[in-house]
N, CA, C and O atoms as CSV, one atom per row, in Angstrom:
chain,resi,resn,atom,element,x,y,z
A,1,UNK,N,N,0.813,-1.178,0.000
A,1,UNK,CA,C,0.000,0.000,0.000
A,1,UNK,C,C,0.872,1.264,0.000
A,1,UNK,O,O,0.691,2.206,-0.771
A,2,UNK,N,N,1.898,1.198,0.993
A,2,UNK,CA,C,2.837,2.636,1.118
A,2,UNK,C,C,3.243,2.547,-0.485
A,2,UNK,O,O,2.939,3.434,-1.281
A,3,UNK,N,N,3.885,1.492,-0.802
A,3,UNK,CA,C,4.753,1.592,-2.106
A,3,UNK,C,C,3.834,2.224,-3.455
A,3,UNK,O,O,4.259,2.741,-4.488
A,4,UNK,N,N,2.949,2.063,-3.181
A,4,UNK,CA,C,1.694,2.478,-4.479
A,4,UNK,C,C,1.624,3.686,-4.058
A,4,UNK,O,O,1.938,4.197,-5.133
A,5,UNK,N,N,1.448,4.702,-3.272
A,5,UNK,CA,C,1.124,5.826,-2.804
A,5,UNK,C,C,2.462,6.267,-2.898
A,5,UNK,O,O,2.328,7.461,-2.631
A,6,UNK,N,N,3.785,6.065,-3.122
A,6,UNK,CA,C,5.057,6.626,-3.217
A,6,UNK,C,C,5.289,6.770,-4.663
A,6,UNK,O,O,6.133,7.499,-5.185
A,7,UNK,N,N,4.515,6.056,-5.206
A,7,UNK,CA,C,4.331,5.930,-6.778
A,7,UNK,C,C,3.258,6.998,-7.254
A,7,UNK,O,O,3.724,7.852,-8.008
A,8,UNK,N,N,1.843,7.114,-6.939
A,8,UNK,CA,C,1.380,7.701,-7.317
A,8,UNK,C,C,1.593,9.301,-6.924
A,8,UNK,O,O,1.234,10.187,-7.700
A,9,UNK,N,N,2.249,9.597,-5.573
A,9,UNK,CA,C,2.218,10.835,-5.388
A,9,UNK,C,C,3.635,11.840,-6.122
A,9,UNK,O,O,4.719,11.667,-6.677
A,10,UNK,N,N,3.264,12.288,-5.934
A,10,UNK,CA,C,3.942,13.627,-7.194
A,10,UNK,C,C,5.495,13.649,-6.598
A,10,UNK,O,O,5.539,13.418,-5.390
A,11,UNK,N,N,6.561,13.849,-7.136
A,11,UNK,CA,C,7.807,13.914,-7.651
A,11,UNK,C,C,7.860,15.183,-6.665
A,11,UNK,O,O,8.714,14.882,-5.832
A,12,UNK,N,N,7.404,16.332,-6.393
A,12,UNK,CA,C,7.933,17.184,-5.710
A,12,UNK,C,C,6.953,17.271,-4.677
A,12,UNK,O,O,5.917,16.615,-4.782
A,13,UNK,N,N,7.145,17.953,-3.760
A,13,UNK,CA,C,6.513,18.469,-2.403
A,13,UNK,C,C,8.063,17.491,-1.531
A,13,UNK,O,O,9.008,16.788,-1.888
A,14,UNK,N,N,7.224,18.296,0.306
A,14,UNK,CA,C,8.014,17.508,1.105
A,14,UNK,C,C,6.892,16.413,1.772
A,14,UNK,O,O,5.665,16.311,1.779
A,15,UNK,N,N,8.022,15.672,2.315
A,15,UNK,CA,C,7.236,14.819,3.219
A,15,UNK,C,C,7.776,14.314,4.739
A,15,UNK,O,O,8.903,13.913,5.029
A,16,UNK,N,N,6.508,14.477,5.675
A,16,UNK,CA,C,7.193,14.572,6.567
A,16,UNK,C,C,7.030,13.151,7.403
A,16,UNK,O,O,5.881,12.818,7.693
A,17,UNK,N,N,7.705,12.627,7.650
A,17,UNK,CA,C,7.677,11.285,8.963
A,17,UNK,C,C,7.804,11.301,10.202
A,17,UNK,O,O,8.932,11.441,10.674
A,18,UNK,N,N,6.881,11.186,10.888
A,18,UNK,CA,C,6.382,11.680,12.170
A,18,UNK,C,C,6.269,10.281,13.179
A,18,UNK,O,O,5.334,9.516,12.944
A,19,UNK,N,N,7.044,10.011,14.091
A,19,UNK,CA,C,7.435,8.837,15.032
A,19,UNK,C,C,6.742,9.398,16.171
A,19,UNK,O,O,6.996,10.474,16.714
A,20,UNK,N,N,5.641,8.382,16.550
A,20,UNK,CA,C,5.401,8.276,18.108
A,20,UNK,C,C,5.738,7.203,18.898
A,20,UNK,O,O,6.223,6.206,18.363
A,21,UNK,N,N,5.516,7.256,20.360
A,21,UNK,CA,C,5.698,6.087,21.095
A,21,UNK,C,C,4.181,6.029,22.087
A,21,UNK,O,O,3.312,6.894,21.974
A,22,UNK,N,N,4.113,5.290,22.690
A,22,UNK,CA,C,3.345,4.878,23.943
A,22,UNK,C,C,3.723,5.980,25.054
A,22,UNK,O,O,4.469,6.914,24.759
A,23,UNK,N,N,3.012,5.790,26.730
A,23,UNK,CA,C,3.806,6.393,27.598
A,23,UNK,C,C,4.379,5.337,28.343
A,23,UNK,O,O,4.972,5.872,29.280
A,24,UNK,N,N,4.492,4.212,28.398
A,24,UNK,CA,C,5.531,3.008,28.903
A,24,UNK,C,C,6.709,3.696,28.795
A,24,UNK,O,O,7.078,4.285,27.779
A,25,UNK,N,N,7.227,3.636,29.700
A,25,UNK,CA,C,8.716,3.879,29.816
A,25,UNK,C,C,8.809,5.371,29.891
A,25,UNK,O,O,7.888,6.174,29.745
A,26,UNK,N,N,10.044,5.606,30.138
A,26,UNK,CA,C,11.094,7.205,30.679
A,26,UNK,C,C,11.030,8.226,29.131
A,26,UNK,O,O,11.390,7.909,27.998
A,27,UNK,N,N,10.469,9.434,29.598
A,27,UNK,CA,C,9.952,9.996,28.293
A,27,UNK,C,C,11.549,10.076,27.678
A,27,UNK,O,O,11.500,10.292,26.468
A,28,UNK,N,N,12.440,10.001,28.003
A,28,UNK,CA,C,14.019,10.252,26.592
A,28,UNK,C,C,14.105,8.837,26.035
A,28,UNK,O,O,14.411,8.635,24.860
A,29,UNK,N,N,13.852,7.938,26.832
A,29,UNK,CA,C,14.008,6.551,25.596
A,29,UNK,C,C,12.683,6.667,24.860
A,29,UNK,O,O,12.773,6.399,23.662
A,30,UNK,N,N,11.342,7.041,25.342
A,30,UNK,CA,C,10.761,7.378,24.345
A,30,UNK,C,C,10.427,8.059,23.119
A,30,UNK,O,O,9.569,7.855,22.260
A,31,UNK,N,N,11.694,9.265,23.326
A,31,UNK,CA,C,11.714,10.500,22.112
A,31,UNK,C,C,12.519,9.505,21.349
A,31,UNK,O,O,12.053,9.257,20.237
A,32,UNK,N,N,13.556,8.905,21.651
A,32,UNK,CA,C,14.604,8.147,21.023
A,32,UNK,C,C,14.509,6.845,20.249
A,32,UNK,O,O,15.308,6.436,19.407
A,33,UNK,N,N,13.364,6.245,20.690
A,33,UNK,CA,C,11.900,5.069,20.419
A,33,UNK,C,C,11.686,6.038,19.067
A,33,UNK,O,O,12.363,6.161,18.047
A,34,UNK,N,N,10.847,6.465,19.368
A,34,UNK,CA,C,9.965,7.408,18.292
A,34,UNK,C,C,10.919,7.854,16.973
A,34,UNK,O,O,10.635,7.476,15.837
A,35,UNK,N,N,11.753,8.462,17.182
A,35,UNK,CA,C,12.865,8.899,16.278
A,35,UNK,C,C,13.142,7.818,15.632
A,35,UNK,O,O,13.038,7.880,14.407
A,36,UNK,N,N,13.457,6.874,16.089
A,36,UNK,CA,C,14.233,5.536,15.143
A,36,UNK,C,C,13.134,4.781,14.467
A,36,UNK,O,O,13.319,3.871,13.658
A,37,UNK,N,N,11.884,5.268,14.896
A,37,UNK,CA,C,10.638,4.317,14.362
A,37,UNK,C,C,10.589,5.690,12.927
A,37,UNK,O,O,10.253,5.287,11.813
A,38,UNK,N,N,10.818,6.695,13.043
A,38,UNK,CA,C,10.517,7.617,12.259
A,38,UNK,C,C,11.803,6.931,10.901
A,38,UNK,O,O,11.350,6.377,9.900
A,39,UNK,N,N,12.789,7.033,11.026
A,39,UNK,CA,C,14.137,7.195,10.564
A,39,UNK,C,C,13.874,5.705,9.889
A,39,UNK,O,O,14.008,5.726,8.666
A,40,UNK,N,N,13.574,4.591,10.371
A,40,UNK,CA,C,13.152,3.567,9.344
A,40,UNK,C,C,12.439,3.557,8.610
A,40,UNK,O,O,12.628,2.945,7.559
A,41,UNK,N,N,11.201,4.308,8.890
A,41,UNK,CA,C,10.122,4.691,7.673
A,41,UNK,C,C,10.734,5.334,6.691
A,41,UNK,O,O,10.561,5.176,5.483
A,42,UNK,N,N,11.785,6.399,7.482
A,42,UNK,CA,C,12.511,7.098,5.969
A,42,UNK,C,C,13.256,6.355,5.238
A,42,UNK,O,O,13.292,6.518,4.018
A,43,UNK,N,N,13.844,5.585,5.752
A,43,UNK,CA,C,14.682,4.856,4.829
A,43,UNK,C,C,14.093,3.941,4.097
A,43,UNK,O,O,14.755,3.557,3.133
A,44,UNK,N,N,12.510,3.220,4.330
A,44,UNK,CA,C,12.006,2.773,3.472
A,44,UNK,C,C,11.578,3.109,1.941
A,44,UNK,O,O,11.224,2.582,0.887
A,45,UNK,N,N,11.826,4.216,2.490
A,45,UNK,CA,C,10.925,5.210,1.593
A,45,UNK,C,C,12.070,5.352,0.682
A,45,UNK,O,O,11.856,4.795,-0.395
A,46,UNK,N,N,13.403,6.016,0.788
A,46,UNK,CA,C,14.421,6.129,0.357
A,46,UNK,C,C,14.653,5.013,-0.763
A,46,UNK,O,O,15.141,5.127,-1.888
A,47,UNK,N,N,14.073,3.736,0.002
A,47,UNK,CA,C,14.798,2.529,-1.064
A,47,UNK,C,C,13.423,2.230,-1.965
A,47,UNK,O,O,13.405,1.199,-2.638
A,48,UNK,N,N,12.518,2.935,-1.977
A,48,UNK,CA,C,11.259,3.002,-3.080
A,48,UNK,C,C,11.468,4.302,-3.973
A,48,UNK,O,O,10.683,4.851,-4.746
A,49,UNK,N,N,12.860,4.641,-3.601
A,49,UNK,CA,C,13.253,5.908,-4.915
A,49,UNK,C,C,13.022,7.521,-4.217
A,49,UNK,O,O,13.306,8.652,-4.609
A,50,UNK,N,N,12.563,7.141,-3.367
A,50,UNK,CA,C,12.046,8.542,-2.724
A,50,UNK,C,C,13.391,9.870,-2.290
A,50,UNK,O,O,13.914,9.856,-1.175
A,51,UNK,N,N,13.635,10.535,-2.964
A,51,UNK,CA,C,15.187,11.660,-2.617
A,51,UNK,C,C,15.111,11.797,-0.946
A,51,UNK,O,O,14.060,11.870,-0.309
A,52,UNK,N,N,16.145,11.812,-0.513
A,52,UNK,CA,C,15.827,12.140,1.318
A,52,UNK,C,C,15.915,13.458,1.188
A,52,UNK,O,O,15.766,14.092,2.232
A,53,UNK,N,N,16.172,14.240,-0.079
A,53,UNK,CA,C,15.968,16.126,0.067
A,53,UNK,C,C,14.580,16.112,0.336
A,53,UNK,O,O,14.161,17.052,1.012
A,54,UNK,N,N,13.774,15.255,-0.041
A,54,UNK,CA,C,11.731,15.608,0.040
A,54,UNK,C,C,12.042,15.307,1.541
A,54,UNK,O,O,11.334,16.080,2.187
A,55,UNK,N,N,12.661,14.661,2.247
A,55,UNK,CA,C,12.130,13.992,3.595
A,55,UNK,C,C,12.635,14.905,4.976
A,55,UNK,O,O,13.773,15.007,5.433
A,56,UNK,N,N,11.592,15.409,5.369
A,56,UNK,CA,C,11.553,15.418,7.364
A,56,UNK,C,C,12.120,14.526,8.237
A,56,UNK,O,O,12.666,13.591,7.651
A,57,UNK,N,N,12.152,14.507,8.835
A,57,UNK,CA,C,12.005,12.963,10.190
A,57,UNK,C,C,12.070,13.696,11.375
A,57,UNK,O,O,12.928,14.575,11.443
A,58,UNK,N,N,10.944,13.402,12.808
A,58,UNK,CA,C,10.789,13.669,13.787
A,58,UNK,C,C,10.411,12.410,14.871
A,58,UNK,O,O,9.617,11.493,14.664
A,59,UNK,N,N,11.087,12.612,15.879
A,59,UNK,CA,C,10.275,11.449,16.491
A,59,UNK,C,C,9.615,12.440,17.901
A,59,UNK,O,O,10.373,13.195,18.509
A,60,UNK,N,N,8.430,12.330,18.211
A,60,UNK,CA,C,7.851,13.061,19.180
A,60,UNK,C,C,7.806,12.713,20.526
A,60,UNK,O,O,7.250,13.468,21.324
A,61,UNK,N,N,8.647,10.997,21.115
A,61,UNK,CA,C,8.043,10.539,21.876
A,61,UNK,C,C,6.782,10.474,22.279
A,61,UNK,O,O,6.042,10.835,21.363
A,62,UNK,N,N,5.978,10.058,23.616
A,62,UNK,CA,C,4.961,9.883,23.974
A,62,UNK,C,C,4.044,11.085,23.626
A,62,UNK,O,O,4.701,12.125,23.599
A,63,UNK,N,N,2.887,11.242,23.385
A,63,UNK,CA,C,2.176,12.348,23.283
A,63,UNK,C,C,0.863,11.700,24.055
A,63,UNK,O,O,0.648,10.532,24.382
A,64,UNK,N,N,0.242,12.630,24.187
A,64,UNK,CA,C,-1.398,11.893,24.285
A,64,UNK,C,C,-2.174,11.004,23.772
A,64,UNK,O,O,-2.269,10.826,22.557
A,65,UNK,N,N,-2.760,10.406,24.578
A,65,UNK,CA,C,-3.218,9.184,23.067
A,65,UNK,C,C,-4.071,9.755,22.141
A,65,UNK,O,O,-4.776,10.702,22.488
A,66,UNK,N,N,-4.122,9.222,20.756
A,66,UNK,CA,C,-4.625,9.881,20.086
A,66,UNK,C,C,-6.266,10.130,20.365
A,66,UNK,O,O,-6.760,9.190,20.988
A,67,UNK,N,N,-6.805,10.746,20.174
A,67,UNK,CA,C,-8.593,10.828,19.457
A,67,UNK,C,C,-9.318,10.281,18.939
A,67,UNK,O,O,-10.531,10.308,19.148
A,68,UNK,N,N,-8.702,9.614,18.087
A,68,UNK,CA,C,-9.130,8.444,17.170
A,68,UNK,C,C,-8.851,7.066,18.190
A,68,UNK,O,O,-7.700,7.062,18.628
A,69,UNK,N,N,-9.568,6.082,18.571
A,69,UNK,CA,C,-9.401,5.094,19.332
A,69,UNK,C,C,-8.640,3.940,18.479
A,69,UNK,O,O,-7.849,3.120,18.945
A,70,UNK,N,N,-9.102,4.071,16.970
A,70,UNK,CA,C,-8.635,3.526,16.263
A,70,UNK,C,C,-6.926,3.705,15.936
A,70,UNK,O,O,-6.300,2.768,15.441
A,71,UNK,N,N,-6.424,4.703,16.192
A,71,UNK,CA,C,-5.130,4.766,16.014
A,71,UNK,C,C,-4.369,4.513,17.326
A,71,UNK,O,O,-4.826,4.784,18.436
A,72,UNK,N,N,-2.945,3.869,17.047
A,72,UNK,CA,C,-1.911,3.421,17.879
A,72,UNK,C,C,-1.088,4.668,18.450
A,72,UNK,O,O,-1.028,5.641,17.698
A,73,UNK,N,N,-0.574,4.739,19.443
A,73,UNK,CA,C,0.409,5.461,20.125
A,73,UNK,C,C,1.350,5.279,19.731
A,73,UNK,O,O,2.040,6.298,19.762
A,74,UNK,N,N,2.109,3.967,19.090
A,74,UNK,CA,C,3.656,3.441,18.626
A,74,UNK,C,C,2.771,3.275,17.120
A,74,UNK,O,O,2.132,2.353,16.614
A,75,UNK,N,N,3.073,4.558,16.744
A,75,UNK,CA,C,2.983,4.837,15.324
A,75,UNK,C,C,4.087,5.589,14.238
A,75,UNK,O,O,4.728,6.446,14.848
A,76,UNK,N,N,4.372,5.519,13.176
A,76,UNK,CA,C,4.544,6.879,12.393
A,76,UNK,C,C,3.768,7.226,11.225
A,76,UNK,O,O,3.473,6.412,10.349
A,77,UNK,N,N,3.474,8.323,11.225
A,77,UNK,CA,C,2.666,9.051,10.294
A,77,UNK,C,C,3.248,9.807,9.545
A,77,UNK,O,O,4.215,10.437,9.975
A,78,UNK,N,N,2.773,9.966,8.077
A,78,UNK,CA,C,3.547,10.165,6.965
A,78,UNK,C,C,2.784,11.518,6.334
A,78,UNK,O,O,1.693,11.112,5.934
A,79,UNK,N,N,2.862,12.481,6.162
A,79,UNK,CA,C,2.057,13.533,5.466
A,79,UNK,C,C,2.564,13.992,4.495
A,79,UNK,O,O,3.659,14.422,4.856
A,80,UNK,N,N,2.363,14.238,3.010
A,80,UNK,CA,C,2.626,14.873,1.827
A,80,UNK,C,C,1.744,16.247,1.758
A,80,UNK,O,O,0.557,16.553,1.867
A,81,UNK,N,N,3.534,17.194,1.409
A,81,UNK,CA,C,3.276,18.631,1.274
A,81,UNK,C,C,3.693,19.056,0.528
A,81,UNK,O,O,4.899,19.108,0.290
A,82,UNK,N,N,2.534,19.641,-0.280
A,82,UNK,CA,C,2.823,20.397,-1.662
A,82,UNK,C,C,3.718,21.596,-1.554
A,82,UNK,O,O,4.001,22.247,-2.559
């Protein structure tokens, strides 16, 4: 699914990769959690052709849980910007 959407979306804009964690554990291994969950997504992305000049990477550690019940806390989220 990612790989089709790296395909269909457009050649320029940025994109940003956004790492969360849970609140288990000491919030700095969690920023540090988050970051490396971010930083593999980029590099996935990287090896589907993607330039790392388009790419962000953040990892946020723990945040609040989300709003959506449906979404995970040990996530990363990917947003395309024109």
């Amino acid at each position: 699914m990612l790989e089709a959407w790296v395909h269909q979306s457009s050649k320029s804009g940025s994109i940003a990769v956004s790492g969360f964690a849970d609140a288990k554990g000491k919030a700095p291994y969690n920023k540090t959690l988050s970051l490396h969950r971010a930083q593999s997504v980029a590099s996935y992305l990287i090896s589907l052709g993607v330039s790392p000049s388009r790419l962000s990477v953040k990892g946020y550690g723990s945040v609040a849980e989300p709003a959506d019940s449906k979404l995970s806390s040990r996530r990363v989220d990917i947003a395309l910007h024109s």
